[in-house]
N, C-alpha and C positions, 0 to 999 in steps of 0.2 A: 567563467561565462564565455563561451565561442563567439567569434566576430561575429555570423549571422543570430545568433540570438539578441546579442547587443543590438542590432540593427532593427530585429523587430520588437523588441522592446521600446528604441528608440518613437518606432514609427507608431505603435499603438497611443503611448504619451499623445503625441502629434496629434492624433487621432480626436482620443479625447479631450484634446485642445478647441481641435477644427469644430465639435460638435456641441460643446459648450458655447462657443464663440455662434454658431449657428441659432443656437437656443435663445443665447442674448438680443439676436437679434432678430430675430419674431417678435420679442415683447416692448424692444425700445424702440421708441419712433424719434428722440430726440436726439438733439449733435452730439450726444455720447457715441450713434453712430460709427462717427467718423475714425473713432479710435479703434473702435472694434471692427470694421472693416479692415483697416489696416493691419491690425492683428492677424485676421482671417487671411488674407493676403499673404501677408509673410510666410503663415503657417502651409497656405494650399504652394508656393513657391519650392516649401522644403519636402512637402511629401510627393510631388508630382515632376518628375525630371524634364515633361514633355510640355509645363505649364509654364506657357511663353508668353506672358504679362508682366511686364518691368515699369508701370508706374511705383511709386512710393507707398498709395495706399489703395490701390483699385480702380485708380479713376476709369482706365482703360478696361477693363472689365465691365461696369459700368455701362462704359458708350459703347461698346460692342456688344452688347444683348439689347442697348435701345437701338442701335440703327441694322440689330438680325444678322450681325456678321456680315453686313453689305460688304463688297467689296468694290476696289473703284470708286471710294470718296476723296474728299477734301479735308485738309485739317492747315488749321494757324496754331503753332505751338510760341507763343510770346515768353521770354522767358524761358527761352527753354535749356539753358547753362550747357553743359556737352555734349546734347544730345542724347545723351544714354544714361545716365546716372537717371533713378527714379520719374524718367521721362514718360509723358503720358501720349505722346505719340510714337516713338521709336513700332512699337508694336503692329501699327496700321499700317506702317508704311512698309515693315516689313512680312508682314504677315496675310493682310488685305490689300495689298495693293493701291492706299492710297497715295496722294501725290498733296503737295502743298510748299509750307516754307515754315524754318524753324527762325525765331526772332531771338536775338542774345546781343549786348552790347559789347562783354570783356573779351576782348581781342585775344586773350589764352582759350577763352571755353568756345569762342568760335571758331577759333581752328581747329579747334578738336571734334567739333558736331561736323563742321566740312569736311574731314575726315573719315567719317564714320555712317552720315547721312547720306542718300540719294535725293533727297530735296535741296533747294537753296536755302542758304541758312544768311541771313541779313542782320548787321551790325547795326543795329537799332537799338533806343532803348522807346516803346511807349509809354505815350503821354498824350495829354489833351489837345497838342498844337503843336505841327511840324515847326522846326527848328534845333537848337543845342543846348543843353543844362546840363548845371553838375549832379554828376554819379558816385554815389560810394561803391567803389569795387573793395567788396573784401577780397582780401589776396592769403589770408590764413587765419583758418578759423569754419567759420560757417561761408564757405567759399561760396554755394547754393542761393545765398540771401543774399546778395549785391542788390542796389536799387537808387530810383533817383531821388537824390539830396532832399528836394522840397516836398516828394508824397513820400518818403519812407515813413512807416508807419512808427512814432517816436516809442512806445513800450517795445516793439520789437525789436528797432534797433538798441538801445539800452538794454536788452537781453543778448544779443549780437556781442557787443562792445563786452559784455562783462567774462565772454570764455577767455579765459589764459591766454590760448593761442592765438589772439584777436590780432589782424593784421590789416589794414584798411589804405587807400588810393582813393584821393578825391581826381573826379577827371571827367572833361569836359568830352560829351556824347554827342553824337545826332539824335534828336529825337520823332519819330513820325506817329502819327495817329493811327487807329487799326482801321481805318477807311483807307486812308494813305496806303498802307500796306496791299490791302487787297484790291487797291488797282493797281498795283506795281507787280503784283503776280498775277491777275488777271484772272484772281477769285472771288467773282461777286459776291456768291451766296456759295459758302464753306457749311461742310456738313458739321464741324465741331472745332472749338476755337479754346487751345488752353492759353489760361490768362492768369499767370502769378509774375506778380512785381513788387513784391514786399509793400502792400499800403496805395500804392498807387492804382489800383485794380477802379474804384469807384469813380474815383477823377476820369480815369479815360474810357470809362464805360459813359459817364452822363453827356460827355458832345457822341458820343457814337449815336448816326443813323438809322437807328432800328428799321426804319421805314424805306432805304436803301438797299439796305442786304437780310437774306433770309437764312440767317445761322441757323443750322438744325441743334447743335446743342453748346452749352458751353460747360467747362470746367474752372470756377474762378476762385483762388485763392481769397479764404476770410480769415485771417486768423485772430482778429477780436472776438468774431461773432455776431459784428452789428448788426442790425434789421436793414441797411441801408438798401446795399444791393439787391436785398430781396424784395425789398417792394420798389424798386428800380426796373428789377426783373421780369415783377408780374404785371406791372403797369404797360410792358411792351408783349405781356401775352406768354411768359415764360413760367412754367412751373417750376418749385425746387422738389428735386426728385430724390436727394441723395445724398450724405454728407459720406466724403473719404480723405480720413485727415483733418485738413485745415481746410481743404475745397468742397463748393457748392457745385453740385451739378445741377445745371438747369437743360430744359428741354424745351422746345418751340413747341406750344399747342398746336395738336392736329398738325404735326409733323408728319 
């Protein structure tokens, strides 16, 4: 068999990957979702060379046909490890032109998003209340899930802990609030705000201001699945639009 027929053999496979994956999801409306997005994702990644979406599982996809390919927004990326690895903002900022800041406490994955980013990237970890608490930085292993000691979500971390490779740093952080944050960038109302912190997502979402700042959309790490956030979410007017992966996207009614 000739390298180009391998190739297009390869891509037809893909093909009937991408359209099954499609199929699926026309009929599921539940967080199975999230997995077959990401699927889809991978798969549209490998058949389109020119397909310049690099979150993990779509999120940015997603938030770019909800806000029409704007160009010229805002984004808070909390959490957001080197900036580039499965990042859900790298793409707006380089793609649309938005501007913001990336939040990341481990002082290896911050210099590496400083590196790499055109926004500022702040050695933060979020939390409920400016100040400093202990951080698990994992250092080998699931290097992506570092988080802080007292909201790590405890079935995660004990999934964390149990890869061979498991290498871990307990160490004390700054930590600031996401209001805190966006008057230190001097983003009141951010068009979209990713928010994954292994567990701690709920905590720092319930003091947050809703009534302060006008997010247009968010992307928040669940990966239990709880109902909490969601009716946290809708309580302040937010629908859930979307699962990709482990994250909830929600949307500002009448955005």
């Amino acid at each position: 068999m000739s390298h180009d027929t391998t190739i297009r053999s390869a891509r037809a496979e893909l093909v009937t990957v991408q359209n099954a994956l499609l199929a699926a999801l026309k009929e599921d409306k539940s967080r199975r979702r999230g997995g077959l997005l990401r699927q889809l994702h991978e798969v549209r990644q490998m058949l389109d060379p020119n397909y310049a979406y690099m979150s993990q599982a779509g999120q940015d996809t997603v938030i770019d046909r909800v806000f029409k390919h704007k160009q010229g927004g805002t984004f808070v990326d909390i959490g957001g490890y080197d900036g580039i690895t499965g990042s859900n903002t790298i793409f707006f900022e380089k793609w649309r032109g938005w501007t913001g800041a990336l939040v990341e406490p481990v002082e290896a994955q911050i210099s590496k998003a400083s590196a790499i980013r055109s926004c500022p990237c702040l050695g933060y970890a979020v939390a409920n209340s400016d100040g400093e608490a202990p951080f698990i930085a994992v250092t080998n292993g699931f290097t992506q899930m570092s988080g802080l000691s007292d909201s790590y979500d405890p079935g995660l971390l004990e999934k964390v802990r149990a890869d061979p490779r498991h290498a871990e740093n307990v160490i004390n952080v700054p930590t600031r609030t996401i209001t805190a944050i966006l008057n230190e960038i001097g983003v009141k109302d951010p068009d979209f705000i990713s928010l994954d912190i292994e567990g701690g997502e709920l905590s720092a979402l319930q003091g947050f201001p809703f009534d302060q700042h006008r997010v247009g959309a968010w992307a928040i790490e669940n990966n239990t699945g709880a109902s909490d956030i969601a009716a946290l979410m809708h309580s302040h007017d937010y629908d859930l639009i979307e699962f990709c992966g482990p994250d909830e996207i929600y949307v500002r009614r009448n955005i």
